[in-house]
C-alpha positions as a Python dict, from the first residue, in 0.01 Angstrom:
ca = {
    (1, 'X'): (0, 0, 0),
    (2, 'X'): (155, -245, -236),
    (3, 'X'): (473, -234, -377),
    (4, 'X'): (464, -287, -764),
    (5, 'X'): (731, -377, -1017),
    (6, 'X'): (576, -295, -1382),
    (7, 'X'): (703, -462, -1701),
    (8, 'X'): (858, -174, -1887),
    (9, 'X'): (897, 220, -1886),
    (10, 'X'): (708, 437, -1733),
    (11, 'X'): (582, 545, -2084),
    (12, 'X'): (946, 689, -2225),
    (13, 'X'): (1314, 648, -2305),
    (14, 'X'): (1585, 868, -2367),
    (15, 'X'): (1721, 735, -2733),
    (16, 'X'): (2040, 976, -2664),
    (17, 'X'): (2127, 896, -2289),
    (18, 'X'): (2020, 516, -2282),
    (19, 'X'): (2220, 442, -2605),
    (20, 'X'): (1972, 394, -2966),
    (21, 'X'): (1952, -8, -2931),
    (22, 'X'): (1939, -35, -2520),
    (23, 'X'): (1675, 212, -2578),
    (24, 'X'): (1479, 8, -2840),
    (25, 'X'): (1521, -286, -2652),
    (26, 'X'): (1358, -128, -2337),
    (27, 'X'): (1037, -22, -2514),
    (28, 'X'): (1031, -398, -2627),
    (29, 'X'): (1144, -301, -3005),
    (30, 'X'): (808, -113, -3037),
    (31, 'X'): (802, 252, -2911),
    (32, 'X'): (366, 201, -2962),
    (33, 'X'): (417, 41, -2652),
    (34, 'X'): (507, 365, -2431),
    (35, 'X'): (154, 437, -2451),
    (36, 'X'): (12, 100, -2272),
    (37, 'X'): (313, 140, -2055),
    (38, 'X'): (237, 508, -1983),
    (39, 'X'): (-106, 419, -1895),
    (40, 'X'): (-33, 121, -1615),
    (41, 'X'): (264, 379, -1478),
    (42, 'X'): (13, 606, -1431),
    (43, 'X'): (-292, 365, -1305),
    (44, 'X'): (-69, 219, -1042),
    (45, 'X'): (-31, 496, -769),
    (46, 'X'): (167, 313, -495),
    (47, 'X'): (515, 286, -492),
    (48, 'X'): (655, 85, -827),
    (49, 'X'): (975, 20, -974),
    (50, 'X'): (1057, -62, -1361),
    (51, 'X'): (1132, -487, -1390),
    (52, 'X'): (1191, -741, -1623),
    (53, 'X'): (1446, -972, -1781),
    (54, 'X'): (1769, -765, -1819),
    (55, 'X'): (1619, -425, -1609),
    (56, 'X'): (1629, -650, -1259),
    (57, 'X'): (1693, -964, -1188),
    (58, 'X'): (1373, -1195, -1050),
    (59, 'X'): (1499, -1294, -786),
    (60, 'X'): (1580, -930, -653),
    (61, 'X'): (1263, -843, -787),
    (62, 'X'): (1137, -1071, -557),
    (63, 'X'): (1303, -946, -218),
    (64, 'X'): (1185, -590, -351),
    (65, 'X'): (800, -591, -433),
    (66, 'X'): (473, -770, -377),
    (67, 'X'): (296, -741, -696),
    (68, 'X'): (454, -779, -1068),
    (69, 'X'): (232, -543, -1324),
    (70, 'X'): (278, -644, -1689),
    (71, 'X'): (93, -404, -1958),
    (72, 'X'): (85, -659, -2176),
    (73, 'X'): (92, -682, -2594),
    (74, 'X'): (98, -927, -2816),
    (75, 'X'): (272, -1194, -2614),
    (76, 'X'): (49, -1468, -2703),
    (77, 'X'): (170, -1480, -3037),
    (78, 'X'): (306, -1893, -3288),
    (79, 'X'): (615, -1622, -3363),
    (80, 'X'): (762, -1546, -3056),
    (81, 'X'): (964, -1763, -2820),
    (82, 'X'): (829, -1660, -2417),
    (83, 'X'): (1082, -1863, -2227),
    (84, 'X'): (1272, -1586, -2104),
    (85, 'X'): (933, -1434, -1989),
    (86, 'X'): (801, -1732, -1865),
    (87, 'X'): (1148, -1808, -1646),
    (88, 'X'): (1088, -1465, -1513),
    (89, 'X'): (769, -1483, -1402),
    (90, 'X'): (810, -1835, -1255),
    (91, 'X'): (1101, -1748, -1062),
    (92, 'X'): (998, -1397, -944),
    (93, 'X'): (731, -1607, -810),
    (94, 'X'): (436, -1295, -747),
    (95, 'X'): (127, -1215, -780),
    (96, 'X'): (77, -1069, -1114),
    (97, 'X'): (-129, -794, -1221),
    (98, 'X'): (-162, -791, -1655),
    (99, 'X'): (-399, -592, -1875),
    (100, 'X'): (-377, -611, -2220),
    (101, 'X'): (-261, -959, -2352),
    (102, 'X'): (-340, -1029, -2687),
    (103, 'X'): (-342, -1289, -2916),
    (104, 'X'): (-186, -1238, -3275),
    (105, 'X'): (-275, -1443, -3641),
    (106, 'X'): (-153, -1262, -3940),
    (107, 'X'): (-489, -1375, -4076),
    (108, 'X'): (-741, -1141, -3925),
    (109, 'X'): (-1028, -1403, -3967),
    (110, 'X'): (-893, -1694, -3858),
    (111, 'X'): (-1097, -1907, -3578),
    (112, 'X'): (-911, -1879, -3255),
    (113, 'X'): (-867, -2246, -3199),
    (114, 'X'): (-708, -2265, -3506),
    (115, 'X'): (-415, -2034, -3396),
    (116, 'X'): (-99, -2273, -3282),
    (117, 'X'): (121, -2130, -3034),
    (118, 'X'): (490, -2277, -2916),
    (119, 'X'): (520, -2455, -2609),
    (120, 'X'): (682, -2144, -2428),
    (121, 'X'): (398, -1911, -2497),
    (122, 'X'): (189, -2152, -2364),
    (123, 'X'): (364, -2208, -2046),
    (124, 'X'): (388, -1811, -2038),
    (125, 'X'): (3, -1778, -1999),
    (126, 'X'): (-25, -2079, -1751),
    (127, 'X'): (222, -1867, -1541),
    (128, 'X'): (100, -1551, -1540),
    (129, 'X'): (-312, -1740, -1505),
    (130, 'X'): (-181, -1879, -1203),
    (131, 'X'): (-73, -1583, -1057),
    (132, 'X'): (-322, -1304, -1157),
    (133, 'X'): (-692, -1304, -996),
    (134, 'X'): (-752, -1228, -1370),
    (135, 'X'): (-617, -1120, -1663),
    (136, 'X'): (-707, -873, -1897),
    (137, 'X'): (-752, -939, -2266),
    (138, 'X'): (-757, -752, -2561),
    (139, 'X'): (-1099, -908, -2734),
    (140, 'X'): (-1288, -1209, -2773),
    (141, 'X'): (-1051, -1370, -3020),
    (142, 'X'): (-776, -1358, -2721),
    (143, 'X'): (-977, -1460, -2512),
    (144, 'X'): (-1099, -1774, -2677),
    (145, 'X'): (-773, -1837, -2801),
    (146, 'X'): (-694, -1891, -2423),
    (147, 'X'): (-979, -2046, -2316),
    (148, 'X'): (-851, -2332, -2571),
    (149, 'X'): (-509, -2393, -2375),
    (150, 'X'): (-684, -2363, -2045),
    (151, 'X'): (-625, -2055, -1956),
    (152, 'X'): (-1040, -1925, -1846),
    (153, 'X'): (-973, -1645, -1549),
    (154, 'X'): (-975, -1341, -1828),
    (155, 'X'): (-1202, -1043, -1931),
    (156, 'X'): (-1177, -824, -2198),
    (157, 'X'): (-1043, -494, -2144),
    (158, 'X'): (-884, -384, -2493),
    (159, 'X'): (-611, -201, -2443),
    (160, 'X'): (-464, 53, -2097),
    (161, 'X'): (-430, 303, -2364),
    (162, 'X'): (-779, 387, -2368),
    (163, 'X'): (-723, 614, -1998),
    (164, 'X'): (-461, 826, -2084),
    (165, 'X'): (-737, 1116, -2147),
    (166, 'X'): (-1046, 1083, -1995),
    (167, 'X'): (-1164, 1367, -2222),
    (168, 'X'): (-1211, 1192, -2511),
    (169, 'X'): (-1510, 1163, -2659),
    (170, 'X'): (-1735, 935, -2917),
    (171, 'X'): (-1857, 1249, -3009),
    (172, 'X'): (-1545, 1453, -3037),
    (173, 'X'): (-1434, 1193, -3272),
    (174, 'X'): (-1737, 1141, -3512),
    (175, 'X'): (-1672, 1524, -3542),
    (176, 'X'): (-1320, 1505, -3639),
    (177, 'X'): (-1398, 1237, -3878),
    (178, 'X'): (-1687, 1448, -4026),
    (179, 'X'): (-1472, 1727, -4059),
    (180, 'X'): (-1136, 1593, -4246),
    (181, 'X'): (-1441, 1426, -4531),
    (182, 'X'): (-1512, 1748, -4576),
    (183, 'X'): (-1154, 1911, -4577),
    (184, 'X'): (-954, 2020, -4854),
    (185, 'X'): (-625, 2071, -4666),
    (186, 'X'): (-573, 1804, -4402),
    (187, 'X'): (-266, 1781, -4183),
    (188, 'X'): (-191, 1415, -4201),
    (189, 'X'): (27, 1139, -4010),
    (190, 'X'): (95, 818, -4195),
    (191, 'X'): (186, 552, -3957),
    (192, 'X'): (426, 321, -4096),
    (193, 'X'): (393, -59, -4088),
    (194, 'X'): (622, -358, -4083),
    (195, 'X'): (577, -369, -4456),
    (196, 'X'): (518, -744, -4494),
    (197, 'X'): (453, -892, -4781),
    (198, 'X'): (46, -945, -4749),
    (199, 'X'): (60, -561, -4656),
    (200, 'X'): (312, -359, -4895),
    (201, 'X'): (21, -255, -5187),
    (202, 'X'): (-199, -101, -4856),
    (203, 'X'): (95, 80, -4730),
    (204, 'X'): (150, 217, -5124),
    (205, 'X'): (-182, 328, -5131),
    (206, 'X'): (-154, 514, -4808),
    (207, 'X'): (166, 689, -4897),
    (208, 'X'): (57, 782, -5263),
    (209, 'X'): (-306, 924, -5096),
    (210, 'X'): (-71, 1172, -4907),
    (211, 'X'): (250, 1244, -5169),
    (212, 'X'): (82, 1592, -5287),
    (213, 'X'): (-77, 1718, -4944),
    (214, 'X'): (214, 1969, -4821),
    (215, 'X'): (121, 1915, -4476),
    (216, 'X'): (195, 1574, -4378),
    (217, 'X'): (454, 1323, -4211),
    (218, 'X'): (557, 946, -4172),
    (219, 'X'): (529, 792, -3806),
    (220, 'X'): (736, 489, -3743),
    (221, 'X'): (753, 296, -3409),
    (222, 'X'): (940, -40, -3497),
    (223, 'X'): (1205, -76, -3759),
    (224, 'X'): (1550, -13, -3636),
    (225, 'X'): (1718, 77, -3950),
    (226, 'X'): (1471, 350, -3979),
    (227, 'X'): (1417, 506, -3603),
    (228, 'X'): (1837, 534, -3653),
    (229, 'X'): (1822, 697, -3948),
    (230, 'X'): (1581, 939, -3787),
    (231, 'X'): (1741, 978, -3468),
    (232, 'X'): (2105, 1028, -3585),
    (233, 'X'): (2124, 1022, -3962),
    (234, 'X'): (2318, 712, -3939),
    (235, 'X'): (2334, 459, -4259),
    (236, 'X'): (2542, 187, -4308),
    (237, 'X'): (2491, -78, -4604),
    (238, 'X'): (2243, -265, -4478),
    (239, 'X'): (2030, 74, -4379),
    (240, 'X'): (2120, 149, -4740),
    (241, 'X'): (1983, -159, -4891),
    (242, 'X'): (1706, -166, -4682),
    (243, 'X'): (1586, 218, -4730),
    (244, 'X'): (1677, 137, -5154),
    (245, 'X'): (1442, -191, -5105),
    (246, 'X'): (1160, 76, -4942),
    (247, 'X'): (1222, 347, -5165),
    (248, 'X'): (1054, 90, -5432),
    (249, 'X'): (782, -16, -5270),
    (250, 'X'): (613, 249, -5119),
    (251, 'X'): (764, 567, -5338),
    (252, 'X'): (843, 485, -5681),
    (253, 'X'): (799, 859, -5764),
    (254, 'X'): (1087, 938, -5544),
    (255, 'X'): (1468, 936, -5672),
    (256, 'X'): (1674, 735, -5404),
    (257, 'X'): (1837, 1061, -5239),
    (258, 'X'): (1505, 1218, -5304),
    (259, 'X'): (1374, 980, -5033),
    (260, 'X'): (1626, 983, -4780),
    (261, 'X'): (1515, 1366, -4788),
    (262, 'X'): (1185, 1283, -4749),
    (263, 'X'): (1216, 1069, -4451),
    (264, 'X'): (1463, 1309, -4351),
    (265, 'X'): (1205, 1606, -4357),
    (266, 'X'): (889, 1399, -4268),
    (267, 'X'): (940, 1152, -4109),
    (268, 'X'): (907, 1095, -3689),
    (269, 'X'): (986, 857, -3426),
    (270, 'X'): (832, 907, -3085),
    (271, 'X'): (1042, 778, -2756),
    (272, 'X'): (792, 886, -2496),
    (273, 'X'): (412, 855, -2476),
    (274, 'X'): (347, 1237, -2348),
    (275, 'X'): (530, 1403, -2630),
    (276, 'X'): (372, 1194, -2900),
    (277, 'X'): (18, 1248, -2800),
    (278, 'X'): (76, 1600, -2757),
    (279, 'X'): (237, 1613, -3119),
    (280, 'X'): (-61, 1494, -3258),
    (281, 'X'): (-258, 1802, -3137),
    (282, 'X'): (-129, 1946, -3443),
    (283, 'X'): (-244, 1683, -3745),
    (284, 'X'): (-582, 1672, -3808),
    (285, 'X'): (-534, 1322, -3882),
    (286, 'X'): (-333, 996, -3823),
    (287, 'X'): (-389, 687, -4054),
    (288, 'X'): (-171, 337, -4126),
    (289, 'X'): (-135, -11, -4020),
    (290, 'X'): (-35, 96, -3610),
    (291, 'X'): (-289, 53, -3391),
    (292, 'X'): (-127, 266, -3140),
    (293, 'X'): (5, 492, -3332),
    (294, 'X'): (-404, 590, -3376),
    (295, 'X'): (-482, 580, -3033),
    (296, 'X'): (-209, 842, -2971),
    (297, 'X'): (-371, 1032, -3217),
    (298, 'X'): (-716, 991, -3080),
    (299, 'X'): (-590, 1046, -2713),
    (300, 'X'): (-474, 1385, -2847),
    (301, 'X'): (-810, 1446, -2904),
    (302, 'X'): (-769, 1416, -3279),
    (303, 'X'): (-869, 1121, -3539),
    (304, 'X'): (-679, 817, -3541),
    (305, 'X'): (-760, 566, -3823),
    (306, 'X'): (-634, 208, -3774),
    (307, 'X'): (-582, -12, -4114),
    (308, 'X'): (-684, -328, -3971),
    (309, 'X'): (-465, -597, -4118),
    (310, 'X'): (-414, -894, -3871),
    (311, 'X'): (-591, -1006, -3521),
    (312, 'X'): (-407, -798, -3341),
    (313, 'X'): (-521, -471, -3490),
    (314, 'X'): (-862, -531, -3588),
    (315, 'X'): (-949, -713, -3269),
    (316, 'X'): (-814, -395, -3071),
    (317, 'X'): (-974, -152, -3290),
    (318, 'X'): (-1308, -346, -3240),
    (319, 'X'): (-1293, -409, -2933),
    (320, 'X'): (-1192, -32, -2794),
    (321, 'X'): (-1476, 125, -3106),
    (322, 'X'): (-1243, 280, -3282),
    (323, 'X'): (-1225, 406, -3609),
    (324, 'X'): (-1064, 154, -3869),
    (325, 'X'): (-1109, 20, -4255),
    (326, 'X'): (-996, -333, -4335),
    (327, 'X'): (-683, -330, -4509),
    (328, 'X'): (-861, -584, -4787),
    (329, 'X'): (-1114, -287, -4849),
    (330, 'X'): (-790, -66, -4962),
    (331, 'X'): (-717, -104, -5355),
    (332, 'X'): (-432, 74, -5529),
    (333, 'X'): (-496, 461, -5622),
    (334, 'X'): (-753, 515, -5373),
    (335, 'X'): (-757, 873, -5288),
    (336, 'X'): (-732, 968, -4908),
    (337, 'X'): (-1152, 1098, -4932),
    (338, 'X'): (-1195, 761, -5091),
    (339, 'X'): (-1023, 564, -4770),
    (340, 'X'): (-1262, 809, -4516),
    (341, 'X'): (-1563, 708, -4698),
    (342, 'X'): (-1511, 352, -4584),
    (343, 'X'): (-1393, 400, -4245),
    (344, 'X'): (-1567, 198, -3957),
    (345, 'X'): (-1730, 419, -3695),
    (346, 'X'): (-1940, 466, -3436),
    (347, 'X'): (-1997, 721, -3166),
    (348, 'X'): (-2211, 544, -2942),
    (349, 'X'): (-2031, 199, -2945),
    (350, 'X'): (-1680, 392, -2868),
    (351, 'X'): (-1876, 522, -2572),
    (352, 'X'): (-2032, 202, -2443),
    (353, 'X'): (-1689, 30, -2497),
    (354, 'X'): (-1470, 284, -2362),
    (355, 'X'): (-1635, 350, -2057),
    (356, 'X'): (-1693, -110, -2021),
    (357, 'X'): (-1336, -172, -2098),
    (358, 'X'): (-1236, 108, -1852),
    (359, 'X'): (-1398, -6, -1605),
    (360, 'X'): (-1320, -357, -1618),
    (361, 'X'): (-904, -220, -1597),
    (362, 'X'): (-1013, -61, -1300),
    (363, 'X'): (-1143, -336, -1109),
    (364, 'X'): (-837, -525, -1240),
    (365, 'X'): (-607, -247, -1103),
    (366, 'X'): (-760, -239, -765),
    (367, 'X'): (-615, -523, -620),
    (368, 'X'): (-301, -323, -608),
    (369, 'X'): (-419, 36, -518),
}
């Protein structure tokens, strides 16, 4: 049996023991990511070991294991720079093992050879092409957006996510969905975006659809200033400023210490995979701009709504069937009813997807088990 060294966690980090930034920086700034992460950990029964720049060196790696298993994201993305990645893989010199690569245009409809990507990112996917039997993509838009720099040995798999529970069901979720239209007292999870400037009167709406329901809270999986403020009530000025600058645009209603209590009382940051899935047992619901953060709530066995805004989440959420509305379907003062009347669903195209895509990471994931 093959020794594997997996990009990552094994689906978790201890904010309090690992120190709050090491910690972030471990989940790759993103703590969505302990779900994919989870999932490979868990797919990959040998022997394995965590890697990557600044867990082990490559060429240790090297001397160590005979495979190198990266659950991917959004690598293949104009804004980030892949050298470091790219060094790593190169010098590590393995066989690589990768499900989940996506592409990422903050234009949602853009045609995928239209999407220009740095040099490093690039020579990142050469690397890893050359060393995997195949690599699995997150949709059709990744993988044509390869397919134009070269790189042809891919299928789609969406995301590992998808095989954390086997349980779910197409079914089980046109339910759920069926039920919260017809609810009058939802228990509700907003997930929280990146609030960029293309997406700030979506995330509004999705806040102010919520503001009166007493049973709901605020998910957030990416910006620091936040997750700190949640994990150990710390604020300096630029915290300050930053929570003031949010306080505006997604809460008007709210006083500025009248927020800070809010996100204080309701809102959440997850550090491990296990725990937030099974703390989405108890909403009824989970809706925003986080693809992952839906999937957690769906692999709970509950209703996870992505608000597709970019590539990366609508090609996901299309290619695993989930449910999702496109963020340019949201207008201000929407009403949550009014945002499940447009959601995107289908129970037999989750099924036929789900059990595709799974199968697909299973053939992928053979060649080490």
């Amino acid at each position: 049996m093959k020794i594997a060294g997996l990009v990552g966690t094994d689906g978790g980090v201890s904010f309090a023991a690992e120190d709050f930034h090491n910690a972030l920086r471990r989940v790759g700034e993103n703590t969505g990511n302990t779900l994919f992460q989870r999932a490979m950990w868990d797919l990959v029964k040998g022997p394995k070991i965590s890697a990557g720049p600044g867990v082990l060196p490559a060429e240790k790696l090297r001397e160590i294991v005979d495979v190198l298993v990266i659950p991917a994201a959004n690598q293949i993305n104009p804004h980030f720079n892949m050298k470091v990645w790219a060094d790593y893989v190169e010098v590590a010199d393995l066989p690589c093992v990768v499900v989940g690569l996506g592409a990422q245009s903050d234009d949602p409809f853009l045609p995928a050879e239209e999407l220009v990507l740095p040099e490093a990112v690039r020579r990142f996917a050469r690397t890893i092409s050359e060393k995997s039997q195949v690599i699995g993509v997150r949709g059709e838009f990744t993988k044509r957006v390869l397919a134009s720099i070269g790189v042809n040995n891919t299928v789609v798999t969406g995301c590992p996510s998808q095989t954390l529970n086997l349980r779910v069901s197409g079914e089980q979720i046109a339910r759920n969905l069926d039920r919260a239209k017809s609810s009058i007292d939802l228990t509700v999870a907003i997930l929280g975006g990146t609030l960029q400037e293309y997406t700030r009167s979506v995330e509004k709406t999705l806040y102010s659809a919520v503001k009166s329901m007493r049973n709901h809270i605020c998910v957030y999986q990416t910006e620091p200033r936040i997750l700190r403020f949640l994990h150990e009530r710390y604020v300096d000025d630029d915290a300050r400023l930053f929570i003031t600058w949010m306080n505006g645009l997604v809460r008007p209603d709210l006083k500025i210490d009248q927020f800070f209590y809010y996100l204080a009382t309701q809102g959440r940051f997850y550090s491990d995979a296990r725990s937030w899935i099974d703390a989405m047992r108890r909403m009824d619901l989970a809706i925003g701009m986080r693809i992952h953060g839906a999937v957690a709530a769906i692999q709970a066995g509950r209703l996870g709504i992505c608000v597709a805004f970019d590539s990366r989440t609508l090609e996901l959420a299309r290619t695993m069937g989930v449910p999702y509305i496109l963020a340019q379907d949201v207008k201000e003062g929407q009403s949550l009813k009014d945002l499940l009347d447009i959601v995107h669903f289908d129970a037999n195209d989750f099924e036929e997807k789900r059990q595709r895509n799974i199968a697909a990471i299973m053939e992928i994931v053979s060649a080490i088990n």
